[in-house]
C-alpha positions in Angstrom: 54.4 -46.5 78.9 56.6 -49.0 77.7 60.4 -47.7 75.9 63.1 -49.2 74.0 63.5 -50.5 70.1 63.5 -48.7 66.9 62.5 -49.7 63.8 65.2 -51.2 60.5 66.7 -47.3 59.2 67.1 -47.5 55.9 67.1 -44.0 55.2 69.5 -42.4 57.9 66.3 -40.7 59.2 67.0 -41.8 63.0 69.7 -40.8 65.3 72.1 -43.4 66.9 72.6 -41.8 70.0 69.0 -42.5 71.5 66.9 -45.3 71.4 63.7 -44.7 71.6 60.2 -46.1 72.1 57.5 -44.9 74.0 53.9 -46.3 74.0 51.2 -44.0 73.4 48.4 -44.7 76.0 45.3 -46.9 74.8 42.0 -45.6 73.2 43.1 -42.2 72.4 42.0 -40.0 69.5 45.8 -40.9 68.1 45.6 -44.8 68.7 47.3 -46.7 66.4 49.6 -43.8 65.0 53.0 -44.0 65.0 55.5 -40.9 65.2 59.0 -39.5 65.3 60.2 -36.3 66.6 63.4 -34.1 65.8 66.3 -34.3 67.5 65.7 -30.8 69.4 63.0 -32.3 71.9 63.6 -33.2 75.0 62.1 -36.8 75.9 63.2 -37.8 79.7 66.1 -39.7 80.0 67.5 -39.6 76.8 69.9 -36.4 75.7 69.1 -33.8 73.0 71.9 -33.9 70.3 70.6 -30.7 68.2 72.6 -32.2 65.4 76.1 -31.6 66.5 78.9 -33.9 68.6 79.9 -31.2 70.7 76.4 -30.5 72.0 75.4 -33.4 72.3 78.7 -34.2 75.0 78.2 -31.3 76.9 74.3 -31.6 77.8 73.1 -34.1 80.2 70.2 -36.5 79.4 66.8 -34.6 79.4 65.2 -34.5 82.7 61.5 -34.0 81.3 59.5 -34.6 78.0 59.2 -31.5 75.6 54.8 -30.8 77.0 54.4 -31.3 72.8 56.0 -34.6 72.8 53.9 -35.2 76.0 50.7 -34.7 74.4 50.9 -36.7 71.6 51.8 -39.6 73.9 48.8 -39.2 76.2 46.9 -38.7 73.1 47.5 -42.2 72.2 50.4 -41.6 69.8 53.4 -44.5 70.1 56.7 -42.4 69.5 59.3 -44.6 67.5 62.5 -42.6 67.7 64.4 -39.0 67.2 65.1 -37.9 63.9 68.0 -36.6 62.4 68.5 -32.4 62.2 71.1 -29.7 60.6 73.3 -29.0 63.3 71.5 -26.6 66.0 68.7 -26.0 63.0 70.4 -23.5 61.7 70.2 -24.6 57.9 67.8 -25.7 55.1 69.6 -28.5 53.4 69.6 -31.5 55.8 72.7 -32.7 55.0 74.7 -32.8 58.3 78.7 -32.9 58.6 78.6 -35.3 61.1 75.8 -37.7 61.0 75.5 -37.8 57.1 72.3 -36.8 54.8 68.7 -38.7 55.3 67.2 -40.0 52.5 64.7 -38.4 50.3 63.0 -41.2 48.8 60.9 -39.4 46.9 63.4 -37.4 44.8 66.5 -40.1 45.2 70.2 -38.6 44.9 68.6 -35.6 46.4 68.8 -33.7 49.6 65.4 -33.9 52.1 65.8 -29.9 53.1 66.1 -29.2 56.4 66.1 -28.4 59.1 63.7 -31.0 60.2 65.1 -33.6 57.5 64.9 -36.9 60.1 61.7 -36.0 60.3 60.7 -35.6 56.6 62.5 -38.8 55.2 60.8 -40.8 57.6 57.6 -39.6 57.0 57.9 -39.7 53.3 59.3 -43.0 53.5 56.7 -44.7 55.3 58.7 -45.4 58.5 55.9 -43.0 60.7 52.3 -42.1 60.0 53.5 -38.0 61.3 56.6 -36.4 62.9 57.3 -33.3 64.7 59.9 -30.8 63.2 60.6 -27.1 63.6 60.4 -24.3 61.7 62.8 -20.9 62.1 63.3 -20.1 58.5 61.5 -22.6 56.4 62.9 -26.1 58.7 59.3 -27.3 57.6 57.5 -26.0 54.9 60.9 -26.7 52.7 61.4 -30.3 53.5 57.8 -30.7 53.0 57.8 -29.8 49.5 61.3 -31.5 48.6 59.7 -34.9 49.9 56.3 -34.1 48.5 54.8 -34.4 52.0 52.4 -32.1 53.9 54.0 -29.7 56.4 53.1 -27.0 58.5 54.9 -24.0 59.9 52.0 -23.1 63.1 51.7 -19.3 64.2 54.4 -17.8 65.9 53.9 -18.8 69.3 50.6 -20.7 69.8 52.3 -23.8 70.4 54.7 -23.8 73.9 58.4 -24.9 72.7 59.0 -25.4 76.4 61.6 -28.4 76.2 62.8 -27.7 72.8 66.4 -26.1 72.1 65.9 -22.7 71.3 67.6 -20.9 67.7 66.0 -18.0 67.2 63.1 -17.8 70.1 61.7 -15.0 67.5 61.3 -16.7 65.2 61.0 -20.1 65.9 57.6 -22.6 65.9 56.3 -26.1 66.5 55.1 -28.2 62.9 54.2 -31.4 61.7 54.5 -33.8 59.1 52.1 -36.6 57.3 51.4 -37.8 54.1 47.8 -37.7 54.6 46.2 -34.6 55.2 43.7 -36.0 57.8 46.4 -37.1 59.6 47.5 -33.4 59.8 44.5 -32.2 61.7 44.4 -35.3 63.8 47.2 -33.9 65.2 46.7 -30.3 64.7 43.0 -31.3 67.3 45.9 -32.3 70.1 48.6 -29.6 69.9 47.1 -26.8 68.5 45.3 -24.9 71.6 42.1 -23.7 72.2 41.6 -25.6 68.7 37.9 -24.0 67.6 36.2 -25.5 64.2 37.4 -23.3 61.3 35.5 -21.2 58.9 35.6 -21.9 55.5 38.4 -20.2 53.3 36.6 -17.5 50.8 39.0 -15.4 48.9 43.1 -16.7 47.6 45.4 -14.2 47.4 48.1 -14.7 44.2 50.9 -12.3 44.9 52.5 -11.9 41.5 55.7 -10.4 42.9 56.4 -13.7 45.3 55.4 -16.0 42.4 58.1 -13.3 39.8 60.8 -15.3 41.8 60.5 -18.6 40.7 60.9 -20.1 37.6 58.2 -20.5 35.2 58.2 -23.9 35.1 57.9 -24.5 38.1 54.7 -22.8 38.3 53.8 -24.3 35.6 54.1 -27.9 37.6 52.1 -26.2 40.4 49.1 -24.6 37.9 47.2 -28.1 38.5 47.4 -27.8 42.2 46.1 -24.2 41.9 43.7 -24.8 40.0 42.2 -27.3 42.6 42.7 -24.7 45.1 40.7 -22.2 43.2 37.9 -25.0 42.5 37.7 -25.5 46.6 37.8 -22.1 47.1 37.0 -19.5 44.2 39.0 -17.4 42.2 42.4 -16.1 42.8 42.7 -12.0 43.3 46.3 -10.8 42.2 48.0 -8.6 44.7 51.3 -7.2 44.9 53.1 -8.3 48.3 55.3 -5.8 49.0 57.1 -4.7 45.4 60.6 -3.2 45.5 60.6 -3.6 49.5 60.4 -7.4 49.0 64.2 -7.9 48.8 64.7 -6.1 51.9 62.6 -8.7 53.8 64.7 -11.6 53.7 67.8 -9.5 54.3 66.6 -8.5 57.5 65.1 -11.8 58.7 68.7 -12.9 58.3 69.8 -10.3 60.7 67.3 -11.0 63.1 68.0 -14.0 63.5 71.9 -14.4 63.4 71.5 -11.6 66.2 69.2 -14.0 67.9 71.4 -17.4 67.3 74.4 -15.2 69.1 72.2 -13.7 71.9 71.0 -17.7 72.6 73.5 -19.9 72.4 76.9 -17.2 71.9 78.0 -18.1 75.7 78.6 -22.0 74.4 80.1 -21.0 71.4 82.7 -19.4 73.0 83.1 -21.8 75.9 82.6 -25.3 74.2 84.1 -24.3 71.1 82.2 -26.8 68.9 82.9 -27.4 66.1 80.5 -27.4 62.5 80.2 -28.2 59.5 80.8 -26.2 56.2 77.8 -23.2 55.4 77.0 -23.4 59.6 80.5 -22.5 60.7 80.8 -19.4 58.4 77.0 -18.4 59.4 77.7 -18.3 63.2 81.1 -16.7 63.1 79.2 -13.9 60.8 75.9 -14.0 63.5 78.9 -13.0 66.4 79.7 -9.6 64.1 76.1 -8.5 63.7 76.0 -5.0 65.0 72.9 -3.3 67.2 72.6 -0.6 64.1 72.0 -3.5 61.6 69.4 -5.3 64.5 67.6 -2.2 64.4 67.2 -1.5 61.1 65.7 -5.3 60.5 63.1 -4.8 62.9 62.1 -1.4 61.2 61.9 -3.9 58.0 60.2 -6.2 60.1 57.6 -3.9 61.1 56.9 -2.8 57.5 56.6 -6.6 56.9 54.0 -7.7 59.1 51.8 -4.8 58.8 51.6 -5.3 55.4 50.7 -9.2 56.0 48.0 -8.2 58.2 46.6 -5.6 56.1 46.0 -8.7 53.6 45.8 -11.5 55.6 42.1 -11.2 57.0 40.2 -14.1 58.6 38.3 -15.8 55.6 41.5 -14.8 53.2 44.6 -17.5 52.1 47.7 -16.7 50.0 49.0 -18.8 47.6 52.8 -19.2 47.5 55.0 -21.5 45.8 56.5 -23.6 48.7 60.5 -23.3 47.6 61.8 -21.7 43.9 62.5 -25.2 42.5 62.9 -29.3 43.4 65.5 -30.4 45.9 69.0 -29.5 45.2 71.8 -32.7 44.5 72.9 -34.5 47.3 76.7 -33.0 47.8 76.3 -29.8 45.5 78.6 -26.9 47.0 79.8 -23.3 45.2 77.9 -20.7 44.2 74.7 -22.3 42.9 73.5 -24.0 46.2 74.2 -20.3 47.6 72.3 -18.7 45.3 69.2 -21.5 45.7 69.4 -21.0 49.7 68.8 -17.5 49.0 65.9 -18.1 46.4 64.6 -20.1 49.0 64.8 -17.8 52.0 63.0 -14.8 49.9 60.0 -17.6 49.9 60.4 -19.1 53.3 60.9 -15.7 55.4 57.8 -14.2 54.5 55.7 -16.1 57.5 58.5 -16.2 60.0 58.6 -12.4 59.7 54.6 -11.8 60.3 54.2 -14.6 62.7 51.6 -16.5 60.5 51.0 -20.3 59.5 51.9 -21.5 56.4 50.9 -25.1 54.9 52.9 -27.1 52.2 51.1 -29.6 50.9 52.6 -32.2 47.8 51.2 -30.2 44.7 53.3 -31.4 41.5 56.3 -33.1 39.9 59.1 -31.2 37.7 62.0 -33.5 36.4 60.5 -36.2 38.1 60.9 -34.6 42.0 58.3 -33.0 44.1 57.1 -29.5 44.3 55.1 -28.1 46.6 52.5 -25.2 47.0 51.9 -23.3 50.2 48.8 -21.6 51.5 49.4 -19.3 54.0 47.1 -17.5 56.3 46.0 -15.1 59.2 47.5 -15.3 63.1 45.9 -18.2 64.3 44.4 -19.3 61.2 46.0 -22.8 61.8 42.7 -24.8 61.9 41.8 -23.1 58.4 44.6 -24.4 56.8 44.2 -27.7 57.7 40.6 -27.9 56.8 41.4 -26.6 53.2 44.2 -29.2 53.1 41.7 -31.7 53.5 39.2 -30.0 50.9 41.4 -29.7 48.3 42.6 -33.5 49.0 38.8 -34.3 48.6 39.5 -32.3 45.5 41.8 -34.2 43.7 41.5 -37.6 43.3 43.2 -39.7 45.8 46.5 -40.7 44.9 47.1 -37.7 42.7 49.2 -35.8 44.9 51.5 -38.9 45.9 54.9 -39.2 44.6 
């Protein structure tokens, strides 16, 4: 395998601080493909930045390639570069203190969403054909929908993230990105494990309480896409969620995994003293006072959370969700309004996380001229059936019709 170059940035996607090139090996199923991967996996000999200055000085190169990363490569994948990331992951905006926001090309003067952001912009601007990312709290299926991508969040543990910096081990899963849905299970065949032909979807779930906390135009710009969905699928049955215990979820997921953040990475904190950028500073001073009572309580919460999910969530059975309450927030917005969004968006985006399941953004719709996307979301280990419907529902719609 062959390393070195990086292709003409544009779009602040890439990081500066590594180089990289790495030949996929010939006459794989992944030949020809070209991708990027976030700034939290290791690749030998280069170092892992996670974002910030300060980490990035006091780790040494990586010694061994993230096994995902590894894959991919022997697969027949050429990887072009690491991608920009919020600092440490621990945010959904993408727009990074230090290193500056990537480019959403798709929705311009807007943020990408992040985590993953690098790993968004490039994909939806053409740079790569797919990129890796992560997903904690939404690192995936939020970006996807703000770049009108596909993304996907895989079930909680199924993929090793052996050589990828930890935030909230709990919590925190292996996805992808592409524009093209077959793409998506091209890659999905290589890193997903035991990988087993999926059934076909049968019954959509429309949880009426999830879909009460966003806007009605923006379900409105995501009715097409449903409708599509039901054509591929059948009918939609309304169900409610979780009702008044629904804003207890995200609440707790916070908890969980502030606690989590500390328990990881609180040692370095205190020894390195690094310092972060606005939002990321307050949120790990406040993860350092989290108390055992308030731990405890989440995971009661928790509990509640996923046995609900599984209770719905049966094998032949997908949920519908709006991927993020509304279209990317302006590049530079502070004050209370990008608080209150974040929030919005973590009521949506902590609902998987919490019971460990996959969930799929896919590009489903425009509002003011910017992307919105739907998710589908189903049972542990249902990561193959997502990605099938994906492609059904692209077969669906005529091509070009989701592209923005």
């Amino acid at each position: 395998m062959v390393s070195g170059g990086r292709p003409v940035d544009r779009l602040n996607a890439f990081v500066a601080h590594s180089d990289v090139r790495i030949e996929g090996e010939q006459d794989g199923p992944l030949s020809g493909l070209i991708f990027a991967v976030k700034d939290l996996y290791d690749i030998a000999g280069y170092p892992t930045g996670c974002g910030n200055p300060d980490w990035l000085k006091t780790h040494p190169p990586a010694e061994r390639t993230a096994p995902a990363v590894a894959d991919l490569l022997t697969a027949g994948a050429t990887c072009i570069g690491k991608t920009q990331t919020d600092e440490l992951a621990y945010a959904l905006n993408g727009e990074n203190a230090h290193y500056g926001t990537p480019v959403n090309v798709n929705a311009p003067g807007r943020i990408p969403g992040g985590s993953s952001s690098g790993s968004a912009a490039a994909v939806a601007g053409g740079l790569v054909d797919f990129a890796l990312g992560t997903d904690t709290g939404g690192s995936v299926r939020v970006p996807a929908s703000y770049c009108g991508i596909y993304g996907i969040r895989t079930t909680q543990n199924r993929i090793t993230l052996a050589g990828v910096m930890p935030l909230a081990p709990g919590f925190d899963t292996l996805g992808w990105f592409a524009r093209d849905p077959a793409i998506m299970g091209k890659v999905g065949r290589i890193l997903l494990p035991g990988w087993s032909d999926p059934r076909p979807a049968k019954r959509i779930l429309f949880p009426e309480d999830v879909w009460a906390l966003v806007d009605e135009d923006v379900r409105a710009a995501l009715e097409p896409a449903l409708q599509r969905l039901y054509n591929a699928v059948g009918a939609p049955e309304s169900v409610t969620l979780a009702d008044s215990e629904l804003e207890e979820w995200m609440p707790a997921f916070r908890i969980l995994q502030g606690a989590e953040v500390w328990r990881v990475h609180g040692d370095w904190f205190r020894e390195a003293g690094p310092v972060f950028g606005p939002g990321i500073s307050e949120r790990i001073q406040w993860a350092g006072r989290i108390q055992a009572s308030e731990v405890e309580a989440a995971f009661k919460v928790r509990r509640t959370a996923q046995q609900r999910m599984q209770a719905l969530l049966e094998d032949d059975v997908v949920m519908a969700l709006p991927a993020a309450p509304g279209i990317a927030p302006p590049v530079g917005a502070v004050g209370a309004a990008l608080e209150r969004q974040r929030t919005r968006t973590l009521r949506l985006s902590t609902l998987a996380p919490l019971a460990g399941v996959p969930q799929l953004t896919l590009p489903a719709g425009r509002l003011e001229d910017c992307p919105v996307g739907l998710s589908m979301l189903g049972c542990r280990e249902g990561d193959e059936g997502l990605l099938a419907l994906a492609e059904a529902v692209g077969e669906v719609v005529p091509p070009g019709s989701y592209s923005s």
